[in-house]
MARMI-875682 format. One record per residue: residue number from 1; x, y, z of N, C-alpha, C, O in turn; residue in one letter; chain. Coordinates in pm, whole numbers. Atoms other than C-alpha are relative to their C-alpha. Example, Ala and Ser with C-alpha at 12.3 -4.5 7.8 and 13.67 -1.06 7.14 Angstrom:
2
[pt 1 [89 -119 0] [1230 -450 780] [90 120 0] [194 118 66] 'a' 'A'];
[pt 2 [-82 -119 -6] [1367 -106 714] [-77 109 73] [-26 220 90] 's' 'A'];
//
This chain:
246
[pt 1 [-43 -115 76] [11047 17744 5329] [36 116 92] [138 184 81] 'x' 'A'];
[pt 2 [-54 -130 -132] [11038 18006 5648] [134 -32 67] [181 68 122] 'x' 'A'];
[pt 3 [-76 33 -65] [11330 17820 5792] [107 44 -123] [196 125 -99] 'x' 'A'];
[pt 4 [-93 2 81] [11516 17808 5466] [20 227 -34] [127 279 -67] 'x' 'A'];
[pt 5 [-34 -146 18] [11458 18246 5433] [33 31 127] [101 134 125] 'x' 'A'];
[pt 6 [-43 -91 -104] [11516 18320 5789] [154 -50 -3] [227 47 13] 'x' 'A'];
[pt 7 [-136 65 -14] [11849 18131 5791] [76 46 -89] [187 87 -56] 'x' 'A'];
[pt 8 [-100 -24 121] [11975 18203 5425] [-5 201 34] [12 278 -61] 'x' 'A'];
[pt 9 [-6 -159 22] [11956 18605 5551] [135 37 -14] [194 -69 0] 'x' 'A'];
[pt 10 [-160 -48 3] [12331 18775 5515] [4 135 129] [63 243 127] 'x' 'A'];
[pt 11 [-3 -155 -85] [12270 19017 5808] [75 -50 163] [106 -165 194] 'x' 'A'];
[pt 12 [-74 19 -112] [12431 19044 6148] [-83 -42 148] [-199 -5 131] 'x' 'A'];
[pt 13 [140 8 -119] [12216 18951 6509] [108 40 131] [230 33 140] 'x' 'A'];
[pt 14 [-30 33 -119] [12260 19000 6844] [-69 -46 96] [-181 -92 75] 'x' 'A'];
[pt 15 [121 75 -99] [12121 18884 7155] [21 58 129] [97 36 223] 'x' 'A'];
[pt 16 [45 -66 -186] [11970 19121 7434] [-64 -83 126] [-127 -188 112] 'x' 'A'];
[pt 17 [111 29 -99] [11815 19058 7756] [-84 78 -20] [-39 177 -77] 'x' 'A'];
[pt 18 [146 -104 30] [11474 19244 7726] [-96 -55 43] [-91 -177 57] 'x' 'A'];
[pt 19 [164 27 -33] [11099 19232 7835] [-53 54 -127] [-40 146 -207] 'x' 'A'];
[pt 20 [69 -13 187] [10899 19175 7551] [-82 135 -25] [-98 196 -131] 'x' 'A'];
[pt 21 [125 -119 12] [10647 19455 7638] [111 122 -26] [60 229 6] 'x' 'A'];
[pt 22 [-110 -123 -13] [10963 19712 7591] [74 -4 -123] [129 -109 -156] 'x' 'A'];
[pt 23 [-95 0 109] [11143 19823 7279] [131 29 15] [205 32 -84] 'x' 'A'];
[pt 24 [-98 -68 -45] [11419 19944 7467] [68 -165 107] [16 -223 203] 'x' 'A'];
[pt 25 [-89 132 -42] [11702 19622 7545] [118 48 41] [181 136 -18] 'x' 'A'];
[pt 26 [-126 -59 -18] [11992 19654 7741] [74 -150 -68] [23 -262 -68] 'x' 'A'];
[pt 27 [-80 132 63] [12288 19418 7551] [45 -69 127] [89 -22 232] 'x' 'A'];
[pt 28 [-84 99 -104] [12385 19073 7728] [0 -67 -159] [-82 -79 -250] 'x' 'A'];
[pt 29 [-80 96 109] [12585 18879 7479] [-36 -148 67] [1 -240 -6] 'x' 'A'];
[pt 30 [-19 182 -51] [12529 18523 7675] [-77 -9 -115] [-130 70 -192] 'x' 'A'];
[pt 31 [116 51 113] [12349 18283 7465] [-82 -57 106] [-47 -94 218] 'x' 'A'];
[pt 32 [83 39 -129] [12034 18188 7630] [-113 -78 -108] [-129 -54 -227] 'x' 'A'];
[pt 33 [93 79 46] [11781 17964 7531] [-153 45 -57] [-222 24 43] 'x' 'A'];
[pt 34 [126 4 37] [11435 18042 7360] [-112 -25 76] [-195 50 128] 'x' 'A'];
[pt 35 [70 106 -32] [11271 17760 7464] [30 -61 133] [129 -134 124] 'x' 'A'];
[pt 36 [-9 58 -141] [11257 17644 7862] [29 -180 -17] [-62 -234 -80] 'x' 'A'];
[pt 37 [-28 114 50] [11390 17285 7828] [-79 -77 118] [-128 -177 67] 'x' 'A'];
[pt 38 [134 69 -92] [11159 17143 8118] [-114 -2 -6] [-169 -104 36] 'x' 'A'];
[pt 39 [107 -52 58] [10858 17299 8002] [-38 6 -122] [-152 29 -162] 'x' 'A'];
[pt 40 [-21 -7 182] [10932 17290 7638] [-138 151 12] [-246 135 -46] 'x' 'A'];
[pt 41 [111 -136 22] [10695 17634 7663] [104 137 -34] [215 158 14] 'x' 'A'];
[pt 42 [-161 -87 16] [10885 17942 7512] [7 122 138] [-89 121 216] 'x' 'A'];
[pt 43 [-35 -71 -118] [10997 18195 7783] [-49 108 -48] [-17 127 -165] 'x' 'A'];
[pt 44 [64 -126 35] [10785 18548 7769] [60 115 34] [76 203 -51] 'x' 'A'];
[pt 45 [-38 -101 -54] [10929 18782 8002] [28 -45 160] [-37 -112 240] 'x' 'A'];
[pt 46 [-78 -39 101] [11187 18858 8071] [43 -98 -88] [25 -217 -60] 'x' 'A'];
[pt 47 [-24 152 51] [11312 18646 7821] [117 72 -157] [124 192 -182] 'x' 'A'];
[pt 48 [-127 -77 109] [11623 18695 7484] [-113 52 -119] [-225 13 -153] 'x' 'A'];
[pt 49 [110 -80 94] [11488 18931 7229] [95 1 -109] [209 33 -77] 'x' 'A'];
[pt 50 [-107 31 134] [11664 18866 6837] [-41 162 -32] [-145 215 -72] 'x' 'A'];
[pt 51 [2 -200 114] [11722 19267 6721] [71 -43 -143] [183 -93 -152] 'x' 'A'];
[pt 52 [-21 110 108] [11719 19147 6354] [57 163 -84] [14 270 -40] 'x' 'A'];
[pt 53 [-5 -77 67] [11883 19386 6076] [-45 -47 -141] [-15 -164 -167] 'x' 'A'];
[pt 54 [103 19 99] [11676 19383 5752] [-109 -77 -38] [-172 -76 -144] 'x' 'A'];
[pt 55 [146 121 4] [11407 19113 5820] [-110 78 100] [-112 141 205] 'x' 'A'];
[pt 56 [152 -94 -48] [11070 19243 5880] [-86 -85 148] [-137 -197 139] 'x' 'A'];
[pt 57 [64 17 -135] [10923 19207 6262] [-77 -132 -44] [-29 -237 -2] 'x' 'A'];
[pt 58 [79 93 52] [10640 18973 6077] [72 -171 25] [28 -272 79] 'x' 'A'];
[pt 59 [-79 146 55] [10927 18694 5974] [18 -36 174] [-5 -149 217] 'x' 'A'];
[pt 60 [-97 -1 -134] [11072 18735 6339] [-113 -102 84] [-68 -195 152] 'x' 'A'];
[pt 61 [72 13 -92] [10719 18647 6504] [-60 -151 -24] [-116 -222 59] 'x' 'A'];
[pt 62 [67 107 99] [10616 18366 6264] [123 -132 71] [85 -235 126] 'x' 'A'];
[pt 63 [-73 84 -33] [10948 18186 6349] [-6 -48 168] [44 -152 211] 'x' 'A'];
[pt 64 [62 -29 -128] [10815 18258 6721] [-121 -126 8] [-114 -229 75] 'x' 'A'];
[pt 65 [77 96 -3] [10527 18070 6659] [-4 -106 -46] [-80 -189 6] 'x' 'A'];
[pt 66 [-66 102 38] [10671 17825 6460] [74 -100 90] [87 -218 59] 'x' 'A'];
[pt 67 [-128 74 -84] [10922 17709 6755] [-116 -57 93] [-105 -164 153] 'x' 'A'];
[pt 68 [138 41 -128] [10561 17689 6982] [-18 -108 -80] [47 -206 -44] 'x' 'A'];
[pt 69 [95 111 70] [10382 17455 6739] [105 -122 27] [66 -233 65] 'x' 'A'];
[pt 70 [-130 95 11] [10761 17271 6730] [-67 -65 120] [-137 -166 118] 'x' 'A'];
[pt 71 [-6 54 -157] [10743 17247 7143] [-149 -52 -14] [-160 -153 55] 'x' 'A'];
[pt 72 [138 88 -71] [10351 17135 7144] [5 -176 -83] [-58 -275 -45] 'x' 'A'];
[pt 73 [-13 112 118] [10430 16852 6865] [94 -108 68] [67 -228 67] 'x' 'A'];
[pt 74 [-101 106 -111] [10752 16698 7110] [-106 -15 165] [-67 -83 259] 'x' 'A'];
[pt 75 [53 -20 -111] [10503 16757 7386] [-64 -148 13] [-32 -241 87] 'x' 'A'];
[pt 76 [78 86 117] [10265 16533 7187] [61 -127 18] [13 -223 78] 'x' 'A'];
[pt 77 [-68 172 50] [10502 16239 7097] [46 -28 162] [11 -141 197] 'x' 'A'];
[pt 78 [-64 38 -113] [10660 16224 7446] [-123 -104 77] [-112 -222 108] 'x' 'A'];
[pt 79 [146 61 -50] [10279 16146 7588] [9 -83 -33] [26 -179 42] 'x' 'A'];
[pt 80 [50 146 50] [10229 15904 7337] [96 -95 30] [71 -215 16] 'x' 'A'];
[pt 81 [-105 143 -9] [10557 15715 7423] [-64 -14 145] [-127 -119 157] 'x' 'A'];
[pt 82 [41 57 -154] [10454 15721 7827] [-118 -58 -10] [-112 -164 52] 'x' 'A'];
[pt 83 [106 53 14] [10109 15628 7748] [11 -195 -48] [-4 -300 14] 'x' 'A'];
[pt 84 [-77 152 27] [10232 15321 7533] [91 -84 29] [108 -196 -19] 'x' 'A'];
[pt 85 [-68 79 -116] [10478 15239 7793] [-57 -51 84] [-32 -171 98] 'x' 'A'];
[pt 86 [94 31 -102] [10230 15218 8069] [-93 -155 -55] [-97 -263 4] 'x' 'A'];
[pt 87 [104 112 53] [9987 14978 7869] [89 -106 -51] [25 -200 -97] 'x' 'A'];
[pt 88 [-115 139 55] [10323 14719 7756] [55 -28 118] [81 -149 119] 'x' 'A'];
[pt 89 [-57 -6 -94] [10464 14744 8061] [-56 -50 172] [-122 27 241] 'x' 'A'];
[pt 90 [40 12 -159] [10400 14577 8427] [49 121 33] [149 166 -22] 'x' 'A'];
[pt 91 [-63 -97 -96] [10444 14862 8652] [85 -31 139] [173 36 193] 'x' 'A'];
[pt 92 [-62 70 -116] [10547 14664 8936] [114 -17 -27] [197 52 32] 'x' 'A'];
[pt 93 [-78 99 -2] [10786 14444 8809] [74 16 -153] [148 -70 -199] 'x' 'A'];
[pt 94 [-84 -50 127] [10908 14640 8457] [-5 -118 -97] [85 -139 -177] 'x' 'A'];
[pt 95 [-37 118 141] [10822 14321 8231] [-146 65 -11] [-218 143 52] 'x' 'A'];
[pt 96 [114 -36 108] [10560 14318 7958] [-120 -55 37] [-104 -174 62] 'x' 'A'];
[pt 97 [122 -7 -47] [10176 14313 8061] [-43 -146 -66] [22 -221 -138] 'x' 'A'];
[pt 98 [31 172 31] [9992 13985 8007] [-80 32 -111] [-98 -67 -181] 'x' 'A'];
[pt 99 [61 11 122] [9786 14126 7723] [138 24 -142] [140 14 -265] 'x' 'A'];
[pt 100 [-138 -83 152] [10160 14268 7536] [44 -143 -12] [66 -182 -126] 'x' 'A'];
[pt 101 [-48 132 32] [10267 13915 7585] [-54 -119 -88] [6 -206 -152] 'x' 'A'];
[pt 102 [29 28 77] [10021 13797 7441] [12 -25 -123] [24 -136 -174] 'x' 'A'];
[pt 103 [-9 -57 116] [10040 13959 7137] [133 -75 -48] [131 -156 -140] 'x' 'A'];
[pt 104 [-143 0 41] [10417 13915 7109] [-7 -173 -33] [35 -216 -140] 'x' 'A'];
[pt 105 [21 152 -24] [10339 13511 7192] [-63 -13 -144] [-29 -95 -229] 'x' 'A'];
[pt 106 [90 45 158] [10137 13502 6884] [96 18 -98] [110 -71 -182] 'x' 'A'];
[pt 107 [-97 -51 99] [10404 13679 6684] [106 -86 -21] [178 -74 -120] 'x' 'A'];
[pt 108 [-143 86 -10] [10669 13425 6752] [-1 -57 -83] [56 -60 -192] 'x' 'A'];
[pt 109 [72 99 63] [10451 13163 6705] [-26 -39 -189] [-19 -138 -262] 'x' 'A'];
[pt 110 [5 -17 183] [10385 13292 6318] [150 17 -41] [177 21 -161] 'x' 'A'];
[pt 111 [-206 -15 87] [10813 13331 6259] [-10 -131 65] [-127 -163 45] 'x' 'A'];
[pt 112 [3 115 -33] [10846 13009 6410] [-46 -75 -111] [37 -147 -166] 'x' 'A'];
[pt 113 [72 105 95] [10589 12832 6152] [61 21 -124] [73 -55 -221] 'x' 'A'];
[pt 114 [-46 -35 164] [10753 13060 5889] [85 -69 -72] [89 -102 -191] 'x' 'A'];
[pt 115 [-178 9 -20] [11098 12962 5950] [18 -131 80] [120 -160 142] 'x' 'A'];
[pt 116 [-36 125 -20] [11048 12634 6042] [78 -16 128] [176 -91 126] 'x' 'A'];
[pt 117 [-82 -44 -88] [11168 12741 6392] [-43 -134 123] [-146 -200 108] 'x' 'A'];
[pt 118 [67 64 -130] [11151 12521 6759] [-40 158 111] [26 259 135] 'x' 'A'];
[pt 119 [32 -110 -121] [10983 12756 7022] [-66 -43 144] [-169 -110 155] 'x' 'A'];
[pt 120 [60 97 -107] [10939 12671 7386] [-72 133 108] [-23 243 133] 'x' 'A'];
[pt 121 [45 -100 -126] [10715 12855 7659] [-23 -102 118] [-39 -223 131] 'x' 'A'];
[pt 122 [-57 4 -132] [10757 12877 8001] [-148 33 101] [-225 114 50] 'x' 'A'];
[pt 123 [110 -46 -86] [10465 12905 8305] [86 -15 79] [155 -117 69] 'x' 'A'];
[pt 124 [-32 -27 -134] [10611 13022 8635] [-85 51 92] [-160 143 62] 'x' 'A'];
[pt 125 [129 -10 -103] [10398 13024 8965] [113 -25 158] [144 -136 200] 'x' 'A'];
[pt 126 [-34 7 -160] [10581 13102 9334] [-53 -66 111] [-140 -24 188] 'x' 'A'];
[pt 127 [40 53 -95] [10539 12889 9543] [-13 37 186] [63 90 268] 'x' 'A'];
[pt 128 [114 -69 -128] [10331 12960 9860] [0 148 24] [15 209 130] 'x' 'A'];
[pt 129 [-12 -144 -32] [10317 13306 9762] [-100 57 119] [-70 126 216] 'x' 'A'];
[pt 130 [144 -60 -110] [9966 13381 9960] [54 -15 89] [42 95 144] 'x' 'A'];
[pt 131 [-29 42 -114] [10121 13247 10243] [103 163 55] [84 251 138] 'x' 'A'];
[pt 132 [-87 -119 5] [10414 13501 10195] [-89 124 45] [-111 159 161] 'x' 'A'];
[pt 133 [111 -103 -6] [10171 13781 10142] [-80 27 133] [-73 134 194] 'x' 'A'];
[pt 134 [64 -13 -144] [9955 13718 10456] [73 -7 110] [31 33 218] 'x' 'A'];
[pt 135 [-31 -33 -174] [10224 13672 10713] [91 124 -17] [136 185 81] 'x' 'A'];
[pt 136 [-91 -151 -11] [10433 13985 10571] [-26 152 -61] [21 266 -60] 'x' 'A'];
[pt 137 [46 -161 62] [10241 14211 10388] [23 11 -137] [122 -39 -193] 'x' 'A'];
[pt 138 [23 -18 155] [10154 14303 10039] [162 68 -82] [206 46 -195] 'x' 'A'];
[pt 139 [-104 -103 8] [10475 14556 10055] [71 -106 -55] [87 -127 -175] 'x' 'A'];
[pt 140 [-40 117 27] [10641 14248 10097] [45 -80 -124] [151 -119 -172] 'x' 'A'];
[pt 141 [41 101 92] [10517 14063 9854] [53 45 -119] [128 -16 -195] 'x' 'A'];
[pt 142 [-82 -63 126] [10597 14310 9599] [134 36 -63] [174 38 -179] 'x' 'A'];
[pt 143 [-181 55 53] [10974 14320 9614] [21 -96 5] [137 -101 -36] 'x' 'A'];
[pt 144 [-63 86 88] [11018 14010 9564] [-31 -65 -99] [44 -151 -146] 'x' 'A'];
[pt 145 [44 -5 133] [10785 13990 9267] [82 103 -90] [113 80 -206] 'x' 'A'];
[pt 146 [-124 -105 86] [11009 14263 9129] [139 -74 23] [224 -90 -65] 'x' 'A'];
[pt 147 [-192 92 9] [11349 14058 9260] [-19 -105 -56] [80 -178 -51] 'x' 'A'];
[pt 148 [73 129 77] [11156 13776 9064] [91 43 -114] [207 19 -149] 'x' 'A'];
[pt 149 [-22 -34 142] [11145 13944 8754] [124 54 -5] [139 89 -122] 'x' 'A'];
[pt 150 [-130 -94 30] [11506 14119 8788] [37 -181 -65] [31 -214 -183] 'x' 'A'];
[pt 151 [-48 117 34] [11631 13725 8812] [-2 -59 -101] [90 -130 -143] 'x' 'A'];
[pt 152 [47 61 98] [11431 13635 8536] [68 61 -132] [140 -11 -201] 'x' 'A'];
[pt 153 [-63 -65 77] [11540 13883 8298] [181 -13 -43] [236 11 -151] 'x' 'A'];
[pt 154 [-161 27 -40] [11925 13807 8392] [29 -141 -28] [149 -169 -26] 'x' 'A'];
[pt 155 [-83 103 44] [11943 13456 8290] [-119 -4 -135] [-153 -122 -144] 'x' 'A'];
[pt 156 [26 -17 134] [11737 13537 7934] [86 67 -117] [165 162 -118] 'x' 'A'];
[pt 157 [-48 -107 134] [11829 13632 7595] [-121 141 -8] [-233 156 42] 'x' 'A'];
[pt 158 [84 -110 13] [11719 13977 7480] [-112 -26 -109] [-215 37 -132] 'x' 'A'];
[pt 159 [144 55 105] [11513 13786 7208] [-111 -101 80] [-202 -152 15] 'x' 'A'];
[pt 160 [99 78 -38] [11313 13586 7448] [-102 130 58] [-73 249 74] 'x' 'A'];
[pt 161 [142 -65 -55] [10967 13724 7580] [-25 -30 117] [-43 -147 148] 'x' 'A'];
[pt 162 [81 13 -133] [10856 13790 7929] [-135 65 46] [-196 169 19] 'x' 'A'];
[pt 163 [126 -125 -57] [10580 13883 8103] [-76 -59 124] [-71 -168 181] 'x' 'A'];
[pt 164 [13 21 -158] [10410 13933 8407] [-178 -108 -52] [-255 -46 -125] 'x' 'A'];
[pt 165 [109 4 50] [10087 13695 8344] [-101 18 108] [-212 -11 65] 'x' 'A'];
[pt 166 [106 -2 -115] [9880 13746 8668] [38 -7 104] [84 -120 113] 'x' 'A'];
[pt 167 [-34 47 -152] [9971 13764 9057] [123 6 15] [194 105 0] 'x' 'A'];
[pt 168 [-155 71 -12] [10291 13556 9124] [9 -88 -78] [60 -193 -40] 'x' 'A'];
[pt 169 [-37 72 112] [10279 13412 8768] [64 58 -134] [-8 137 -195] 'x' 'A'];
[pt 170 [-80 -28 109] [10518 13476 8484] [-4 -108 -142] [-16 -231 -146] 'x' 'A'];
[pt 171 [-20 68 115] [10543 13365 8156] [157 43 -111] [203 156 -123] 'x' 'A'];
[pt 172 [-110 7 99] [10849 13306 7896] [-4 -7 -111] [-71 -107 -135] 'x' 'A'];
[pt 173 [-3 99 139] [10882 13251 7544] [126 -13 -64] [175 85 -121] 'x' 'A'];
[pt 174 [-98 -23 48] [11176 13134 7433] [37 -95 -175] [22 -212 -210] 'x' 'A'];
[pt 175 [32 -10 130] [11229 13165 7064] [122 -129 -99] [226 -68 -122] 'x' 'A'];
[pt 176 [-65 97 71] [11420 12874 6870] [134 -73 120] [256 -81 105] 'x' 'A'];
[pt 177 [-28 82 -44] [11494 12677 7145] [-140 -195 59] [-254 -236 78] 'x' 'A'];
[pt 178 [64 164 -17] [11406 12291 7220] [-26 -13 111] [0 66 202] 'x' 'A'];
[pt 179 [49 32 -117] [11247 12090 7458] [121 -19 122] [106 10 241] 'x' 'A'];
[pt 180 [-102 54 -64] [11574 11968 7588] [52 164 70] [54 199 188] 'x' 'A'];
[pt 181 [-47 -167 -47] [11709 12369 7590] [-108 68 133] [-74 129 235] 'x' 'A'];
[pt 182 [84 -48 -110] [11399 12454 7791] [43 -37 114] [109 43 180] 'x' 'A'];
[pt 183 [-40 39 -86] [11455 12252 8038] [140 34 71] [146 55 193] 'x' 'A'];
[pt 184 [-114 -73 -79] [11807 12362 8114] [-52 158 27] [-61 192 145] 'x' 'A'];
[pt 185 [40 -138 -39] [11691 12724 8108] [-78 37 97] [-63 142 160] 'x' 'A'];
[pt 186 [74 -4 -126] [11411 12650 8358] [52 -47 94] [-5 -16 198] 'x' 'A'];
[pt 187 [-44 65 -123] [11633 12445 8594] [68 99 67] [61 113 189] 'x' 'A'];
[pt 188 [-95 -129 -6] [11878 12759 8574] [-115 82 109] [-106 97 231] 'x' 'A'];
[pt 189 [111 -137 -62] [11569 13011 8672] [-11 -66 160] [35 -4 256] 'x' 'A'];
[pt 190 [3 55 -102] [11478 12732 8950] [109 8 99] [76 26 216] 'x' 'A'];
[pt 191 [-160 17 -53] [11841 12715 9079] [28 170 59] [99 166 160] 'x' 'A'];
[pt 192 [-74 -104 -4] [11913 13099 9110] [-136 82 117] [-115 161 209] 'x' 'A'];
[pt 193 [85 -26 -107] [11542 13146 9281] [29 -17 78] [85 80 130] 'x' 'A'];
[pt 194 [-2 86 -51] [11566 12890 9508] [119 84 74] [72 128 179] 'x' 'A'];
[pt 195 [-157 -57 -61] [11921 13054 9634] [8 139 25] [108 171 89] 'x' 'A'];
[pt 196 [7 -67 -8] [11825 13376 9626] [-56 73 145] [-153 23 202] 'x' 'A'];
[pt 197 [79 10 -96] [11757 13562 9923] [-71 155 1] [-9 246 -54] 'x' 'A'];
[pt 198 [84 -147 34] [11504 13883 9938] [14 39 140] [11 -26 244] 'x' 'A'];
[pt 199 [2 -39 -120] [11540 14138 10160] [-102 121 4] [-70 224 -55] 'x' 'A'];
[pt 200 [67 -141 32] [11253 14391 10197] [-106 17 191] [-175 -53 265] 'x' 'A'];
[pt 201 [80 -1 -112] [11133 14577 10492] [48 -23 87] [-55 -23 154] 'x' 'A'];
[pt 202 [-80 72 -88] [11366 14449 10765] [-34 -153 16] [-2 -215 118] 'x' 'A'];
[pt 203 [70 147 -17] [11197 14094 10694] [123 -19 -134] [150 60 -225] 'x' 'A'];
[pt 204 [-47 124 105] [11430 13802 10489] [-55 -109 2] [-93 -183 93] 'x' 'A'];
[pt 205 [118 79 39] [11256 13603 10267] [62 -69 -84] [147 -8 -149] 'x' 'A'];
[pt 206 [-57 31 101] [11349 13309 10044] [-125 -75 -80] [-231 -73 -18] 'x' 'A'];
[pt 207 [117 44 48] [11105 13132 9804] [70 -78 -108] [182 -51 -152] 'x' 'A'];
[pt 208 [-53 57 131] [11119 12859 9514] [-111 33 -83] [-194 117 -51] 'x' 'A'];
[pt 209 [72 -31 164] [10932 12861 9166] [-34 -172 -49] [53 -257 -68] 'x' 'A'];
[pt 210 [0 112 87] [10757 12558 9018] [-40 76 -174] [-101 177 -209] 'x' 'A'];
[pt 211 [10 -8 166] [10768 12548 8617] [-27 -71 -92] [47 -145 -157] 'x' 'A'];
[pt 212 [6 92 155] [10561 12418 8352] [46 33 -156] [74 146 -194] 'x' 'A'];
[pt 213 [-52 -14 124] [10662 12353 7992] [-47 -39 -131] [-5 -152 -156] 'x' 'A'];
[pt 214 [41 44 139] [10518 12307 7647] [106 69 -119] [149 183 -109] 'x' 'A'];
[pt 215 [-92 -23 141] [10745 12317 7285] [-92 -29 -75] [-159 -132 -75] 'x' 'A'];
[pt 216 [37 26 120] [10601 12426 6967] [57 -45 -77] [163 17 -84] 'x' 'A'];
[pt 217 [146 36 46] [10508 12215 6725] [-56 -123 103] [-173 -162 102] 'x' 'A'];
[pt 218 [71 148 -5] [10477 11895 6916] [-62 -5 87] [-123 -111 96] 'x' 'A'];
[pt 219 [120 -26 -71] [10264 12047 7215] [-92 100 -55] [-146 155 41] 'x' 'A'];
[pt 220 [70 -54 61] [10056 12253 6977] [39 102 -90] [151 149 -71] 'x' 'A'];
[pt 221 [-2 -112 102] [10041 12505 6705] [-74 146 0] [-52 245 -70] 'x' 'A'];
[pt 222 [-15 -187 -42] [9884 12816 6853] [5 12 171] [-3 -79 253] 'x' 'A'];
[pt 223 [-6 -67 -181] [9907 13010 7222] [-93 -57 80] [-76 -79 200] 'x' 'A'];
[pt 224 [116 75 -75] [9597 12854 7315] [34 -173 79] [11 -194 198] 'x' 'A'];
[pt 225 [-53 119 2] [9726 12483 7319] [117 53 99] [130 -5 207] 'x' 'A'];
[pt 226 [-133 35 -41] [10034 12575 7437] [17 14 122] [56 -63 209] 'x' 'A'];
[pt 227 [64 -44 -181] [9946 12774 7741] [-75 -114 105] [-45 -139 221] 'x' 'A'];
[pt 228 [33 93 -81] [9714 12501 7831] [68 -148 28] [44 -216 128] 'x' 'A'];
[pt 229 [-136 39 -33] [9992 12282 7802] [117 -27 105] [177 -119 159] 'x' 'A'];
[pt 230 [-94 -34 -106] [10198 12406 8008] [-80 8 129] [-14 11 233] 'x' 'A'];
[pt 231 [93 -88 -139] [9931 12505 8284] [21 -171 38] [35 -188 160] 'x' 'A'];
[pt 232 [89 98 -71] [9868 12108 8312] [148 -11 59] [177 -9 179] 'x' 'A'];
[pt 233 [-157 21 -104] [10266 12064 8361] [40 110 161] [99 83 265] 'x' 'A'];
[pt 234 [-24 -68 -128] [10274 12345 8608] [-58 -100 124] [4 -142 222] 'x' 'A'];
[pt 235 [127 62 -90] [9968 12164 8788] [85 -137 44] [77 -165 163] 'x' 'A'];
[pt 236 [-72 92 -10] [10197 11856 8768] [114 16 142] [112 -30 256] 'x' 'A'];
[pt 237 [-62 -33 -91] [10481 12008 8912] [-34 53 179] [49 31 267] 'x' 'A'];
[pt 238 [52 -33 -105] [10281 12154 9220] [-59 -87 56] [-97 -69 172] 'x' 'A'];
[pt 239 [74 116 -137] [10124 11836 9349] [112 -118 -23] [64 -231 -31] 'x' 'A'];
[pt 240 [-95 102 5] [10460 11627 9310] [106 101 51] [207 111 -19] 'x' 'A'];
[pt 241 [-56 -52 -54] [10611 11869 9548] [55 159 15] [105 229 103] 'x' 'A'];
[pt 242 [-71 -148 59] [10700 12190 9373] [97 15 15] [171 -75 54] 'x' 'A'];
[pt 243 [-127 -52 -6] [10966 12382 9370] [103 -119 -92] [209 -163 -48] 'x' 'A'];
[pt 244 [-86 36 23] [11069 12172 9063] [-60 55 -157] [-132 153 -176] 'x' 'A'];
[pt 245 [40 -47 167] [11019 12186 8643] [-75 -120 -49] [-47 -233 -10] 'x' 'A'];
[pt 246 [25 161 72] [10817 11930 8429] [-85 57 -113] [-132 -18 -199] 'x' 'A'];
//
């Protein structure tokens, strides 16, 4: 209602420069901002002063404090989006945390059963990362866990699920595809690793990826099954050479 009377007034404004503590404004016509847009805090002094004709000082001060409560309220929501970014979010490696994946993994899982869907997940594990790590350094190690996940992201749909699940292990979920589809999609990931070359630090580094695989329904019906599933195929793949898919 204060917005709708200060606005519907019929009177004329201008806009001084002034210090608030002073009744006395010299005129600057610029338009200037209220509100500090970095700070969202309003500006005190010096700062633009509204010389209002027939609205009472009261209305003037209210809309004053009105614009504060505005700026602490965007202050507010902004937090809560960085906060709930941080906790979905690897920080490293910009994919989704192993507990958000979770979650999301479960979610599929229930549209999948709804909808009578195929859904396949993915375990990825770098091969001889430690090794990596100890002869070049953690620094190291970490760009090309981040040039991991760029790769990874780049041959997915925007409806599949990633996430970082631990270390130098990733997980996939990809949502109404088959066993057969998996498999091309993991040979792809394998193929583009494998060829890839990292450069961090004045050190070049190349590395492959082994990948296990389980498809819902016919390797299980919740995350639990499926995960362990896949863990035994990873386990497969890593003592029959790695650096392949099964």
């Amino acid at each position: 209602m204060f917005f709708f009377f200060f606005f519907k007034q019929k009177t004329a404004y201008e806009i001084y420069q002034c210090d608030w503590s002073s009744d006395v404004c010299s005129s600057d016509l610029e338009s200037r901002s209220l509100v500090d847009q970095n700070s969202m805090n309003l500006r005190r002094a010096p700062c633009p002063k509204i010389i209002k004709q027939n609205i009472p000082r009261i209305h003037f001060e209210s809309f004053i404090i009105l614009a504060n409560q505005f700026a602490i309220q965007f202050q507010k929501i902004t937090l809560y989006r960085k906060v709930r970014e941080m906790s979905i979010m690897d920080s490293l490696t910009g994919i989704g945390t192993r507990r958000y994946f979770l979650e999301r993994f479960s979610e599929e899982i229930h549209r999948s059963m709804r909808h009578k869907l195929n859904l396949s997940f993915l375990i990825l594990d770098l091969d001889y990362f430690k090794q990596t790590n100890d002869r070049f350094g953690h620094l190291v190690g970490d760009v090309v866990l981040r040039e991991v996940a760029v790769i990874l992201k780049s041959n997915l749909r925007e409806i599949d699920v990633i996430g970082r699940y631990g270390g130098e292990e990733f997980t996939i979920v990809l949502t109404g595809i088959d066993r057969e589809g998996a498999f091309r999609v993991a040979g792809r990931i394998r193929e583009n690793i494998e060829a890839a070359v990292f450069r961090a630090y004045d050190e070049v580094i190349t590395t492959t990826v082994s990948i296990g695989i389980s498809v819902f329904p016919e390797d299980g019906l919740d995350a639990e099954t499926l995960i362990e599933t896949a863990d035994k195929a990873l386990y497969k793949a890593k003592e029959t050479g790695r650096n392949r898919v099964c």
